[in-house]
PAZAPA-4460 file (N, C-alpha, C; in steps of 0.05 Angstrom, whole numbers, plus 32768, in hexadecimal, padded with zeros to 4 digits):
% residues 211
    n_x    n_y    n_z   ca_x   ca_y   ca_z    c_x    c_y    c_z   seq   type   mol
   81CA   819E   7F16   81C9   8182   7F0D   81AE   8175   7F13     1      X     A
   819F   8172   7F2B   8184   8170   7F30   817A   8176   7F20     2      X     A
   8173   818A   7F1C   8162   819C   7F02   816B   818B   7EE8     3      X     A
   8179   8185   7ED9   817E   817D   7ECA   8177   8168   7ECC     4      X     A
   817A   8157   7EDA   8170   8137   7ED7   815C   8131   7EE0     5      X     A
   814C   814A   7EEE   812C   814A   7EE4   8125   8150   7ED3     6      X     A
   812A   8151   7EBD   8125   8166   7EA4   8128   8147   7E92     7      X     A
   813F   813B   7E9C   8142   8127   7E85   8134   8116   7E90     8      X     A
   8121   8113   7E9F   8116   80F8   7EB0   80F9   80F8   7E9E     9      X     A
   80F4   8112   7E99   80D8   8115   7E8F   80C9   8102   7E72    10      X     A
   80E9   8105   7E60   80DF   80F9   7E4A   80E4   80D8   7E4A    11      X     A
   80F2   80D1   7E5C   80F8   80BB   7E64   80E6   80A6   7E68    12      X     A
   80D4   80BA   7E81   80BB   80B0   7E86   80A4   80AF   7E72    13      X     A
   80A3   80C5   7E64   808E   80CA   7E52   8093   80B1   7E40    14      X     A
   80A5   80AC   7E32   80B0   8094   7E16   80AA   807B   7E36    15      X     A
   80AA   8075   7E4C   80A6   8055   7E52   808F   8056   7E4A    16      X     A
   807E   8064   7E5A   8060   8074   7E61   8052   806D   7E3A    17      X     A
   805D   806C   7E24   805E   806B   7E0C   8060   8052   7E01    18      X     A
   807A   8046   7E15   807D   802A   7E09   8064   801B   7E11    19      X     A
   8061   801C   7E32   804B   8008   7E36   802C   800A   7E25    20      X     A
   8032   8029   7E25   800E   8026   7E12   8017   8018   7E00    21      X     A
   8026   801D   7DED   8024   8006   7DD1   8024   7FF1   7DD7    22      X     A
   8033   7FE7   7DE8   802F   7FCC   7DF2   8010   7FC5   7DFC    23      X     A
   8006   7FCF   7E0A   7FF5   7FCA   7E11   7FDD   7FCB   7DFA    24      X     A
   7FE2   7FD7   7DE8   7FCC   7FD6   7DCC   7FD9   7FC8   7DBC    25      X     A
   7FEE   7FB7   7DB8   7FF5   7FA7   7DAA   7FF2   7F90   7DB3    26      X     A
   7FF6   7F88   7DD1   7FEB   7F74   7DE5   7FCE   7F6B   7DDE    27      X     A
   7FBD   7F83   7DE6   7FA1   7F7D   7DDE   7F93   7F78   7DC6    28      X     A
   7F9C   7F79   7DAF   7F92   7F6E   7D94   7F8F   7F52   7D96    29      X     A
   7F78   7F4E   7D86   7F6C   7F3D   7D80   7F64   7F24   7D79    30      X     A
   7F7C   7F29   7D5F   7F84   7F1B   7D4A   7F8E   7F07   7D50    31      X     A
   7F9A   7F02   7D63   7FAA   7EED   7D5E   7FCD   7EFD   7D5D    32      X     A
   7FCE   7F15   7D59   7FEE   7F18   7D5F   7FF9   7F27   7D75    33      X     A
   7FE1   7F2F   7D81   7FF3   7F3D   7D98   8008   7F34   7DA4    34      X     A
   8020   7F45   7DB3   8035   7F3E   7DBF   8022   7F2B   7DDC    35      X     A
   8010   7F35   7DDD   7FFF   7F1F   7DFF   7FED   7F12   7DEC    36      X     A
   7FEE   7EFA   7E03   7FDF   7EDD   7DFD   7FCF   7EEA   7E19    37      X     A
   7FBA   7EFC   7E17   7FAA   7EFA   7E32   7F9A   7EDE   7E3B    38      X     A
   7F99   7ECB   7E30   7F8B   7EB8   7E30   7F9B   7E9F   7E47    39      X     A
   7FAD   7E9B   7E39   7FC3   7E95   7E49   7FCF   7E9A   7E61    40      X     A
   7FC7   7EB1   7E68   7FCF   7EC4   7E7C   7FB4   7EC2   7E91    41      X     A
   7FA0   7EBF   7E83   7F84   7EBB   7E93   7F8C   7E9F   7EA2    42      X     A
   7F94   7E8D   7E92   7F96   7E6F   7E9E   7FA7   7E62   7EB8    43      X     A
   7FC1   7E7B   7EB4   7FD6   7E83   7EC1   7FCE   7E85   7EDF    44      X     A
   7FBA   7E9D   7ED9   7FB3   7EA8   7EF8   7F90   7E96   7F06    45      X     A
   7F84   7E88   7EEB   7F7E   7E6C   7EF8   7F7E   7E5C   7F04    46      X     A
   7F95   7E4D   7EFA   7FA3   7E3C   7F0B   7FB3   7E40   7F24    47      X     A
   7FB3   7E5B   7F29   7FC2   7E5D   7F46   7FB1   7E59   7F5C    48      X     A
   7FBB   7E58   7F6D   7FA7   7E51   7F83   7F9A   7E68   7F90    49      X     A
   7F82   7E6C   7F96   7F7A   7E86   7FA2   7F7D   7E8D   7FC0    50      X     A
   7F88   7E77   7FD1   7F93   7E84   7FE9   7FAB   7E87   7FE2    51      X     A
   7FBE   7E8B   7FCB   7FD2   7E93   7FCD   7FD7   7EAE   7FCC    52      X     A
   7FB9   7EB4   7FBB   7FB9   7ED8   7FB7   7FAC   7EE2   7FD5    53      X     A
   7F9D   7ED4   7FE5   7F98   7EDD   7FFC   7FB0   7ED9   8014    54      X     A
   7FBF   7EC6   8012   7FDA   7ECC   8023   7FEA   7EE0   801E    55      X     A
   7FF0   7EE8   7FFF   7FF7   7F00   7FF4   7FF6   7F1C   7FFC    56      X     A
   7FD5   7F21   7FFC   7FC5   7F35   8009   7FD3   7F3B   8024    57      X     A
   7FCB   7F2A   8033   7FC5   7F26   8056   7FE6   7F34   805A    58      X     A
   7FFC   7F20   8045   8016   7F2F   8051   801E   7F4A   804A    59      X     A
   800B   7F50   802B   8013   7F67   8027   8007   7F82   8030    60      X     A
   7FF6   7F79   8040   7FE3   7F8D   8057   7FF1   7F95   8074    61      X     A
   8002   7F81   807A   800C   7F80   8091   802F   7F8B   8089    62      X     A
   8046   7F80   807D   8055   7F89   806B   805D   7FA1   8065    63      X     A
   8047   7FAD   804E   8046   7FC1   803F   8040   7FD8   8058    64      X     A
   8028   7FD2   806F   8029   7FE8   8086   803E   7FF0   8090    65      X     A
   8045   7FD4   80A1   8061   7FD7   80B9   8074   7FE8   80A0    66      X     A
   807D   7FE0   808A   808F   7FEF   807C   8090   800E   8084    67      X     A
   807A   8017   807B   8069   8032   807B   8070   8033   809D    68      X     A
   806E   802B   80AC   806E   8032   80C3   808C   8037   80C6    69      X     A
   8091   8025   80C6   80B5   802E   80C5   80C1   8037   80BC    70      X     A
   80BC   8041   80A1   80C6   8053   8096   80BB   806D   80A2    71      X     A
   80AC   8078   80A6   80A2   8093   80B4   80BA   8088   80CE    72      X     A
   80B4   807C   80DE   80B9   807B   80F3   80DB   8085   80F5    73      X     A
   80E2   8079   80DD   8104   807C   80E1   8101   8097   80D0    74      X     A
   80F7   80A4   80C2   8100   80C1   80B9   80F4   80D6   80CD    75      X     A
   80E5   80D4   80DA   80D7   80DD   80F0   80E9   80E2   8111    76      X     A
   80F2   80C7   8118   8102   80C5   812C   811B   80D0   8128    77      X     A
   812E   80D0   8111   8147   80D7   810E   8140   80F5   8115    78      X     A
   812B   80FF   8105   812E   811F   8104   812C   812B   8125    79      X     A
   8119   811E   812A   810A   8125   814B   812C   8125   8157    80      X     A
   8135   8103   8152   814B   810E   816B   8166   811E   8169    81      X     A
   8165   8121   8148   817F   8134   8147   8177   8154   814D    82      X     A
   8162   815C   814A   8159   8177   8157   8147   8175   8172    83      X     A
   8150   8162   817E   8142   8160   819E   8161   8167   81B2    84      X     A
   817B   8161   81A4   8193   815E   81AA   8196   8183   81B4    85      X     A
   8188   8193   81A6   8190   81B4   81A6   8170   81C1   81AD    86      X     A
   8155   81B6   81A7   814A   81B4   81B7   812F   81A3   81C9    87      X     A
   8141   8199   81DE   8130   8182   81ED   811C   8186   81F2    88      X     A
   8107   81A0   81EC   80E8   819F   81EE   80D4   8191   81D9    89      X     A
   80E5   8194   81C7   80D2   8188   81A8   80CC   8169   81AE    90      X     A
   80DA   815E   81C0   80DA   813D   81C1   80B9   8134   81C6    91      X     A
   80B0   813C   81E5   8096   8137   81F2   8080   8136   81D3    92      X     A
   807D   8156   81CC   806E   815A   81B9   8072   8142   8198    93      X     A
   8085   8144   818B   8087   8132   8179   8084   8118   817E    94      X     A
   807D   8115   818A   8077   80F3   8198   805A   80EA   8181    95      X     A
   8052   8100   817F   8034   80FD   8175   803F   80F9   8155    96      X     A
   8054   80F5   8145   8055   80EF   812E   805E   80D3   8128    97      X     A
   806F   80C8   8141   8071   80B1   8144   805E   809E   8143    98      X     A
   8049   80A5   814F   8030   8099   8157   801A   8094   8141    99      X     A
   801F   80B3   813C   8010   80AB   8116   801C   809C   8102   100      X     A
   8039   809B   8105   8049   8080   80EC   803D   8065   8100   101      X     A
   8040   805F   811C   8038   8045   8120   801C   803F   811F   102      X     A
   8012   8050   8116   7FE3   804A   810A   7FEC   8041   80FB   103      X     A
   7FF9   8044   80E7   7FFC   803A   80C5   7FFE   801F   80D0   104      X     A
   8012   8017   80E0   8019   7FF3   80E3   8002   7FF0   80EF   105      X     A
   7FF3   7FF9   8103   7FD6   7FEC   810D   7FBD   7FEC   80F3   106      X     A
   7FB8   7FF9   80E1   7FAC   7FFD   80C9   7FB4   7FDA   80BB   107      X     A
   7FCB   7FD9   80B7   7FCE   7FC5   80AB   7FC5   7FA8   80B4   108      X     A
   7FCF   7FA6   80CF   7FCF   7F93   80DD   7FB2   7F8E   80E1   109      X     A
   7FA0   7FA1   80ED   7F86   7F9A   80E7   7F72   7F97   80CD   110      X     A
   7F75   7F9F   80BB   7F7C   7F98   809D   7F79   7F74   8099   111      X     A
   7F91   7F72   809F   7F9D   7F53   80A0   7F90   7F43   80B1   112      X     A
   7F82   7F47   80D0   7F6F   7F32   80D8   7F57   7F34   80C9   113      X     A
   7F4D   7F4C   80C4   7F33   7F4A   80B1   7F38   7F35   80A2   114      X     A
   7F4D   7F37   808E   7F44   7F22   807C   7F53   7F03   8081   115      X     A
   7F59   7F00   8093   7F65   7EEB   809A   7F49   7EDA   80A2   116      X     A
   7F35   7EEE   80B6   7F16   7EE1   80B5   7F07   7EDA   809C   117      X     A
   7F16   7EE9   8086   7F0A   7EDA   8073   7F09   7EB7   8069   118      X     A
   7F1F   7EB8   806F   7F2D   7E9C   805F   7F1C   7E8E   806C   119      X     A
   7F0F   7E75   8057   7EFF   7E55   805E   7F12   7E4A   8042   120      X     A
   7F14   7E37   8051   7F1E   7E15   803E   7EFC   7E0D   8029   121      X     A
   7F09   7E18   800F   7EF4   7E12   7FFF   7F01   7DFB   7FE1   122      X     A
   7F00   7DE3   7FE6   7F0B   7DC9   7FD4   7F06   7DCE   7FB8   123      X     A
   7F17   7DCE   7FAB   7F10   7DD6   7F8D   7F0B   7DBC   7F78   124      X     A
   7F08   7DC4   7F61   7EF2   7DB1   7F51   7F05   7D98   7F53   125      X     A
   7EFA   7D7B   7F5A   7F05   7D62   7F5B   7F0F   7D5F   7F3E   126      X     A
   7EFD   7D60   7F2B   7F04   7D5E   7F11   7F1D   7D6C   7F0D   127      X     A
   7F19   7D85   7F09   7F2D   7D97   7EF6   7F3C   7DA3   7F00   128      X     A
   7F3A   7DA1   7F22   7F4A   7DAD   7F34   7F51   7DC8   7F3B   129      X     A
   7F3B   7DD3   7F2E   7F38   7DF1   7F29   7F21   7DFB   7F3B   130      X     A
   7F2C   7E12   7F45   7F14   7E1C   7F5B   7F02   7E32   7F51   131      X     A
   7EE8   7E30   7F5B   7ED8   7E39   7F54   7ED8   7E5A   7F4D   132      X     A
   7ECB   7E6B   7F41   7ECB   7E82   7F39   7ECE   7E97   7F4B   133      X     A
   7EB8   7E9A   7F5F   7EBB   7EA1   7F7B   7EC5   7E9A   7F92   134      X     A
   7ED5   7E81   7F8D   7EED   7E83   7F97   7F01   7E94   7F96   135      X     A
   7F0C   7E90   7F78   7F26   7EA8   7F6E   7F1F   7EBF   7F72   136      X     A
   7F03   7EC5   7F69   7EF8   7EE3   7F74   7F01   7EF1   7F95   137      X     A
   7EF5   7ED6   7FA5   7EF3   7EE5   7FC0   7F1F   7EE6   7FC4   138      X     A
   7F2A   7ECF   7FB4   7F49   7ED6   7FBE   7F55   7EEF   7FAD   139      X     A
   7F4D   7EF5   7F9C   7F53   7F11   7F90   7F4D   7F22   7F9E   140      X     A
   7F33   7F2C   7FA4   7F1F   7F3B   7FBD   7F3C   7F3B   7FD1   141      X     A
   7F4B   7F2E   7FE1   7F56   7F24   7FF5   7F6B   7F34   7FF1   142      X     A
   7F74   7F2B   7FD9   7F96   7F3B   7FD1   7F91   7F58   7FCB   143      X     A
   7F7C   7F5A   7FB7   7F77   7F79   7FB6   7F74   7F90   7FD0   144      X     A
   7F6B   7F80   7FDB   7F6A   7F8D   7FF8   7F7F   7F98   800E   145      X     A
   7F8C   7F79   800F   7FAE   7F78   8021   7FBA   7F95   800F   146      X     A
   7FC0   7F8B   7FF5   7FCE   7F9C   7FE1   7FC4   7FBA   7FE2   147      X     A
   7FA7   7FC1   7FE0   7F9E   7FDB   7FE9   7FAA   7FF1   8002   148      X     A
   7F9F   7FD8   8016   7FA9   7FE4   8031   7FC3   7FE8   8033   149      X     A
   7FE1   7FD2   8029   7FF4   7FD7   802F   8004   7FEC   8027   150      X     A
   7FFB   7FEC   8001   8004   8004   7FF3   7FF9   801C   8001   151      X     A
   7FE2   8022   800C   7FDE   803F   8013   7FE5   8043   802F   152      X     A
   7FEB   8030   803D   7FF7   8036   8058   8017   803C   8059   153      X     A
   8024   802C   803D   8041   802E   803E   8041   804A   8037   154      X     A
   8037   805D   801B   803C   8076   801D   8031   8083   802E   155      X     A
   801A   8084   803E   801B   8094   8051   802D   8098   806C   156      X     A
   803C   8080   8074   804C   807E   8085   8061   8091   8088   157      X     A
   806E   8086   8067   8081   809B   805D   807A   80BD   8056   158      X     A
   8056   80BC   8050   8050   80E7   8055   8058   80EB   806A   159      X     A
   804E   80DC   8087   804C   80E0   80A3   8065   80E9   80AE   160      X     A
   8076   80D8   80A3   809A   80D3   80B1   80A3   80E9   80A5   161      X     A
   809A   80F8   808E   80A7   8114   8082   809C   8125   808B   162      X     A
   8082   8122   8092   8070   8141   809A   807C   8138   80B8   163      X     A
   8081   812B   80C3   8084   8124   80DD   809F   8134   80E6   164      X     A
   80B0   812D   80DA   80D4   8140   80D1   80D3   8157   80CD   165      X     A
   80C6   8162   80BD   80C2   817D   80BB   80B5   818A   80CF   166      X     A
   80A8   8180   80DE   808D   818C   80F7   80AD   8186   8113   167      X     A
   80B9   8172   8115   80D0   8177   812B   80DC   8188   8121   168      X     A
   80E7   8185   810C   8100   819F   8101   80E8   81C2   8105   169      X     A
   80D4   81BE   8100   80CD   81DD   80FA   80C9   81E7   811C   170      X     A
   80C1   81D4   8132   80B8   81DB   8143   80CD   81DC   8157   171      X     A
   80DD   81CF   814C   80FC   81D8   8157   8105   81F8   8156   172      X     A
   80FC   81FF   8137   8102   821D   8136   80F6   822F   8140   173      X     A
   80DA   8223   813A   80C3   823E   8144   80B1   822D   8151   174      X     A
   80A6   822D   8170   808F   8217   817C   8078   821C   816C   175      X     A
   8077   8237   815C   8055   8242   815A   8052   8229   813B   176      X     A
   8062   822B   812E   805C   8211   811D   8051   81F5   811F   177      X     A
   8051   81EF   8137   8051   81CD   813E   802F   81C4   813B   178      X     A
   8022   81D9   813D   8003   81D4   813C   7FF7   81DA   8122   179      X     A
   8009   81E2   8112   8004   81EA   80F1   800C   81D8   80E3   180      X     A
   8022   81CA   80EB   802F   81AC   80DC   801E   8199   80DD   181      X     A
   8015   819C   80FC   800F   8184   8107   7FF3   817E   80F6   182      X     A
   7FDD   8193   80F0   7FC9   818C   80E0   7FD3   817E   80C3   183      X     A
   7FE7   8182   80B5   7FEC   8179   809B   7FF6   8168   80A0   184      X     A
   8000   815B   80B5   7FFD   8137   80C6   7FED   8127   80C9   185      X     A
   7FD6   8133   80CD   7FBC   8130   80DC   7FB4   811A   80BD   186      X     A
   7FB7   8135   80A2   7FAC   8129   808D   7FB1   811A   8080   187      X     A
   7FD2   8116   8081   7FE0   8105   8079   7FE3   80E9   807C   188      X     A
   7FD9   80E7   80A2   7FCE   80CC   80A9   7FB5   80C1   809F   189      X     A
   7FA5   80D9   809A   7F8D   80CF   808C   7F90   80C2   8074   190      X     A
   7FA4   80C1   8063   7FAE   80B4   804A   7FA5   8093   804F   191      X     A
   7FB9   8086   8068   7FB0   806E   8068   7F98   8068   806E   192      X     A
   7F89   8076   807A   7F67   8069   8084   7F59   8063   8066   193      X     A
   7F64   8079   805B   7F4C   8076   8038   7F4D   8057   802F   194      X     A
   7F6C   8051   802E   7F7C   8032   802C   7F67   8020   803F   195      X     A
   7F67   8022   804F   7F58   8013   8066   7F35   800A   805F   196      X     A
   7F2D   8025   8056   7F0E   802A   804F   7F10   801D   8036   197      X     A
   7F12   8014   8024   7F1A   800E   800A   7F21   7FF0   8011   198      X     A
   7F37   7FE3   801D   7F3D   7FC7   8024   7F25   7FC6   802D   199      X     A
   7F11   7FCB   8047   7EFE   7FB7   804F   7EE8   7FAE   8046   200      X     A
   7EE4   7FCE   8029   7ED0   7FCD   8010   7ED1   7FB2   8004   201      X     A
   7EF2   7FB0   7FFB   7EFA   7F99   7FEC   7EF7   7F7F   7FF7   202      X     A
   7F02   7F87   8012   7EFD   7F68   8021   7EE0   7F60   8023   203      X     A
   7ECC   7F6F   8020   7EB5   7F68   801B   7EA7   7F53   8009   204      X     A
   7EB3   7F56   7FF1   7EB5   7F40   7FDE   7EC1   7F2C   7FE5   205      X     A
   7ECD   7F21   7FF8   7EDD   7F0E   7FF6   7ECC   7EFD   800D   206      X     A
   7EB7   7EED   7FFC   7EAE   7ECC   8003   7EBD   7EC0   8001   207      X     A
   7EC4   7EA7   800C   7EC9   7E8B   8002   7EAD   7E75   8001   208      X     A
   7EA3   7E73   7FF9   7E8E   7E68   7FFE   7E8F   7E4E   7FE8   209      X     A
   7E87   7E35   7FFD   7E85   7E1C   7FF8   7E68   7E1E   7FD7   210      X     A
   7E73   7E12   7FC4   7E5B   7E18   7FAA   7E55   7DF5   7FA1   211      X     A
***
């Protein structure tokens, strides 16, 4: 039954994967008939306020980690302690996978003061009430960032908390495994740093600067 409803998942995906392109090339015409009014949609995200996309960020840096953290942490811990129950040596050692799901929440969290130093109070146009260009810039910069870091810390959380399960369960069976797992841990934590290196690129862009 698995097998089969992978089998049917494929074309499923392929025809969405189908719909959106046409959409998306029917969207983008020219003319005047596309199903999108991109124009409209420009004015949309205009008018919003640009510390709203930087509050956005900041939570979804911090958020999106701890998730990632906890999730490893709880597929990680369940395994550790139901094969610590038959054998109590694996405990000491697997400690070290725990430790790598709780980096992901420190990744984030430091993430999130970075750009929290970003933020200055910059008054937008008296007239038209619209803020300046590099304004919205540096609050996009902000969210792209939070959003960077949190998405790549949440799946790596969740590699860590699986390679982490598998490395208690295997070294439960055989000890000589635990130092062979443990490297494809190693790399797996490296998932979120790329996230990390990438957010502070982005946070780079993000001035507020008085114009």
């Amino acid at each position: 039954m698995p097998g089969i409803l992978h089998g049917r998942s494929i074309p499923v995906i392929a025809a969405l994967w189908t719909f959106t392109l046409v959409l998306l090339v029917r969207g983008t015409r020219t003319e005047g008939s596309g199903f999108i009014d991109w124009a409209r949609l420009w004015v949309l995200f205009t008018r919003i306020n640009p510390y709203f996309f930087s509050a956005m960020g900041i939570a979804a840096a911090v958020g999106l980690s701890v998730a990632g953290a906890a999730w490893g942490i709880f597929i990680t811990g369940s395994s550790l302690l139901g094969a610590a129950v038959h054998t109590p040596r694996i405990t000491s050692k697997n400690l070290i996978s725990v430790i790598f799901c709780e980096a992901v929440a420190i990744y984030g969290v430091i993430i999130a003061i970075i750009l929290s130093t970003k933020l200055e109070y910059v008054p937008s146009d008296p007239d038209t009430g619209a803020f300046h260009r590099t304004t919205m810039m540096a609050g996009y910069a902000v969210f792209a960032s939070g959003l960077t870091c949190g998405l790549a810390n949440l799946v790596c959380g969740i590699c860590v908390g699986v390679v982490g399960s598998s490395c208690a369960l295997a070294d439960a069976a055989n000890p000589t495994l635990f130092v062979k797992i443990l490297v494809i841990e190693i790399f797996g934590s490296a998932l979120g740093l790329f996230g990390v290196i990438v957010a502070i690129i982005l946070s780079s862009n993000a001035v507020f600067e008085k114009v």
